[in-house]
C-alpha positions in Angstrom: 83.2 73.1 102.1 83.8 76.6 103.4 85.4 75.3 107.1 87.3 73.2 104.9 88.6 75.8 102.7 89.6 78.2 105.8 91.0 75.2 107.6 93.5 74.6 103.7 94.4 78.4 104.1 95.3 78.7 107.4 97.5 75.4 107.2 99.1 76.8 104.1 99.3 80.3 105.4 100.6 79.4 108.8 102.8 76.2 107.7 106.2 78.5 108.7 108.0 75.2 108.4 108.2 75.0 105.0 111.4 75.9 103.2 110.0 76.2 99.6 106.1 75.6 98.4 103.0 77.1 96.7 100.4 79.0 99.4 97.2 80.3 99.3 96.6 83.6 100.8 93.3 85.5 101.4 92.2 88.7 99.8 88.9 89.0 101.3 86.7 88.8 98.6 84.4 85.9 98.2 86.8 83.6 99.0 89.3 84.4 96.6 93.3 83.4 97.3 96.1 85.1 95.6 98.7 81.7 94.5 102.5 82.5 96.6 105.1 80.7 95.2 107.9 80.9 98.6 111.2 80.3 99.3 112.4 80.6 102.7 116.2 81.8 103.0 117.9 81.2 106.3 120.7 83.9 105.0 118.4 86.1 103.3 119.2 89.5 103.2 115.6 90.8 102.6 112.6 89.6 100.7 111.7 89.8 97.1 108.2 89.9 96.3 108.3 88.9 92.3 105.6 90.7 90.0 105.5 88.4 86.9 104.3 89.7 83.9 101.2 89.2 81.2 98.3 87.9 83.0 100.6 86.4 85.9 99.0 83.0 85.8 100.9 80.3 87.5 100.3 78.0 84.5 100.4 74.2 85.5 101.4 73.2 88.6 104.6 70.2 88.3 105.5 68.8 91.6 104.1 71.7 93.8 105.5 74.5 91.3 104.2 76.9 88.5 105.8 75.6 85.3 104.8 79.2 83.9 107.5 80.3 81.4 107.4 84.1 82.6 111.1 85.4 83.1 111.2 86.0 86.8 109.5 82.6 87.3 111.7 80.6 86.2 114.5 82.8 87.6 113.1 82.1 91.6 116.0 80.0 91.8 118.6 82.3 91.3 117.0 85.3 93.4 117.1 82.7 96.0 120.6 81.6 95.5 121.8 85.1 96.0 120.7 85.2 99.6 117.5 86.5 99.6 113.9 85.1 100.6 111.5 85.3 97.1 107.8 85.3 97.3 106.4 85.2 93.8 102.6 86.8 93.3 100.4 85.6 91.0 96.6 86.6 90.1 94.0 86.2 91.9 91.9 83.0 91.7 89.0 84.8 91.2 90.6 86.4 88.3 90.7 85.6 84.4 93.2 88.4 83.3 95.4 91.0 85.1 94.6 93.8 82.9 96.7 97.5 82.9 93.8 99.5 85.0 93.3 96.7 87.5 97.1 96.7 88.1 97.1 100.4 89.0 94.6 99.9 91.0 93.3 97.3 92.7 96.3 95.2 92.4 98.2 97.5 95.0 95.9 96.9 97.7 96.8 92.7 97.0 99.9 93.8 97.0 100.0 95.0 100.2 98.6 92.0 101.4 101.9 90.1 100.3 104.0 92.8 101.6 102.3 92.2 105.1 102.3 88.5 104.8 105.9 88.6 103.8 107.4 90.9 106.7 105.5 89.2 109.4 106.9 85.8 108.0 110.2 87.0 107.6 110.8 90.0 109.0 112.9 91.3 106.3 113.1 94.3 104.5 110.6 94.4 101.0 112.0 94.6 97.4 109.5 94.6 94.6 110.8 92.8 91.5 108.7 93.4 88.1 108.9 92.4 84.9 106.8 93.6 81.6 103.5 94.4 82.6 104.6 93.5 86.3 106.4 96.9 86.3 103.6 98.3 86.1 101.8 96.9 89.4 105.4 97.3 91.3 105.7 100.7 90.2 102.0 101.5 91.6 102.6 99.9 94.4 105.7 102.0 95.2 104.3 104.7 94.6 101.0 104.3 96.9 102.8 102.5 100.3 106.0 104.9 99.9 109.7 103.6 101.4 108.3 102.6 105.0 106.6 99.4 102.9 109.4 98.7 100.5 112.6 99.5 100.5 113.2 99.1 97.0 112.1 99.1 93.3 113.6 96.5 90.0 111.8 97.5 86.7 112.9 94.6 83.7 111.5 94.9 80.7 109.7 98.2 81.6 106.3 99.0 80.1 106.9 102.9 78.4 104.1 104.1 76.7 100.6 102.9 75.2 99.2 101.5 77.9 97.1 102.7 81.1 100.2 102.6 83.9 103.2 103.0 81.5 106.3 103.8 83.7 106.6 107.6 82.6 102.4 107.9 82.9 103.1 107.4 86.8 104.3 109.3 89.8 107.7 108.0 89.6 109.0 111.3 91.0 107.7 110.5 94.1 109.5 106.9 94.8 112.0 108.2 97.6 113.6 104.6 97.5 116.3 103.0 95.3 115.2 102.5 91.7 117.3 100.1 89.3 115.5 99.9 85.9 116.7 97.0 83.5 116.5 96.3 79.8 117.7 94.5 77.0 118.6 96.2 73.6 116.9 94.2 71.9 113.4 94.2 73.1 110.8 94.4 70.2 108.0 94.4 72.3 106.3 97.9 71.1 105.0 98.8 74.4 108.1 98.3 76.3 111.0 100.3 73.9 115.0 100.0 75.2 115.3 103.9 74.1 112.0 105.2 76.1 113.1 102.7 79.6 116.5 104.0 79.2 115.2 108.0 79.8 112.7 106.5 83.3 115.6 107.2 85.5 115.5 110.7 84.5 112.1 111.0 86.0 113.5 109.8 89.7 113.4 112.7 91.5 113.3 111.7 95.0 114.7 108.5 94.8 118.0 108.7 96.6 119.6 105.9 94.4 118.9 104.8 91.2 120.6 103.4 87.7 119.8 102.1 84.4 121.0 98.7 83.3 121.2 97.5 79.2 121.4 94.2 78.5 123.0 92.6 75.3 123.6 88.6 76.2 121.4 86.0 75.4 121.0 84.0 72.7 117.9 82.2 70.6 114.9 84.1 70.6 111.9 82.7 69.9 107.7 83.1 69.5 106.0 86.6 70.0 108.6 89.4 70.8 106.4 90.4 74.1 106.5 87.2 75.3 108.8 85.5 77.7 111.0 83.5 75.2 112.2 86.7 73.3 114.6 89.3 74.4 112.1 90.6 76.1 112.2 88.0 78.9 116.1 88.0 78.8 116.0 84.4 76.9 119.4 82.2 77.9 120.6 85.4 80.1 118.6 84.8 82.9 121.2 84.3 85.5 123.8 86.9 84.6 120.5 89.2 84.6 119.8 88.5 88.4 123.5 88.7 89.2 123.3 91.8 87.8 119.8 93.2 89.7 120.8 90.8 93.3 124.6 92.6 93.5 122.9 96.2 92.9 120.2 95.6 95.7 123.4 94.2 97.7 124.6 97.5 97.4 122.2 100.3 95.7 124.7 103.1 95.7 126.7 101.2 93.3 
């Protein structure tokens, strides 16, 4: 059982070919995989590595993809259509929950992981892409493998305050890279407030470019106002959303 399992991960790890599928990749502890969703861009400018959100489950998978609802999930699509490769990161097999303190902590050094995997397949400059409590992980990540690892930082839906690894509760003067922070106005989600992710830029002291984005479209809300089918996940806005973060990482100094 185990040859067969390392024979399963190096066929999905090393299966280049592949222009869009799910992959299994190693963390090195007790067999455990973290769950890749990947799309291979032939005109990609750089690679986005998406951090979804809650416990980052992949939910079922429906002809080889996660039918999870989560907002950058189901956004993949257009990420990709603006020219860029997209590797979404999902928890750990060997995980039942993604919890604040793990994502500040242990969840860097799996993120690094992806960050290797996804330079040595594509050898494209690094983007982390959060969302809710994904902003969290991104933001720690940032923050520990510094600009020479990513070139560049998206907060949506930004967690602010109540929580272990709230934005403002980290380092975030140290992020010399570009920072683009987005929310919508309506957002009822109490740990993640429009007024509090508005003032995060403030706190970017090093990063050389960085702006603050608040969103008003979108239409029918629906379910618990932290969850992805609420403003809070940028409900029937999704695309104009990603125009919005793919132009900026086009050009950062915008």
């Amino acid at each position: 059982m185990k040859i067969f399992a390392a024979i399963f991960f190096l066929f999905s790890v090393f299966n280049t070919h592949a222009e869009e599928g799910m992959l299994k990749l190693d963390v090195s502890r007790n067999g455990a995989h973290l769950p890749l969703y990947v799309m291979s861009n032939p005109n990609a400018l750089a690679t986005l590595i998406l951090l979804p959100g809650g416990d980052a489950g992949t939910d079922n998978i429906v002809e080889g993809k996660p039918s999870s609802g989560n907002f950058l999930v189901r956004s993949k699509e257009h990420f990709f259509n603006e020219s860029f490769n997209v590797v979404v990161m999902f928890r750990a097999s060997d995980l039942s929950q993604l919890g604040y303190p793990y994502r500040v902590k242990e969840h860097v050094a799996e993120i690094a992981k992806v960050i290797s995997f996804s330079k040595e397949r594509f050898g494209k400059p690094i983007w982390l892409v959060g969302t809710s409590r994904g902003t969290v992980s991104g933001t720690a990540a940032a923050i520990a493998l510094g600009n020479k690892e990513v070139q560049g930082l998206v907060l949506t839906a930004s967690v602010t305050n109540r929580v272990v690894g709230a934005i403002k509760t980290q380092s975030i003067d140290e992020l010399k890279m570009p920072v683009l922070v987005v929310h919508h106005k309506n957002d009822a989600c109490k740990i993640c407030v429009p007024s509090e992710a508005s003032r995060i830029t403030s706190d970017l002291k090093s990063s050389p470019a960085k702006r603050f984005v608040m969103i008003e479209g979108g239409s029918d809300p629906e379910g618990d106002p932290c969850r992805a089918k609420h403003w809070h996940g940028f409900i029937n806005y999704e695309k104009e959303t990603v125009k919005i973060i793919t132009d900026w990482i086009k050009n950062p100094a915008s």
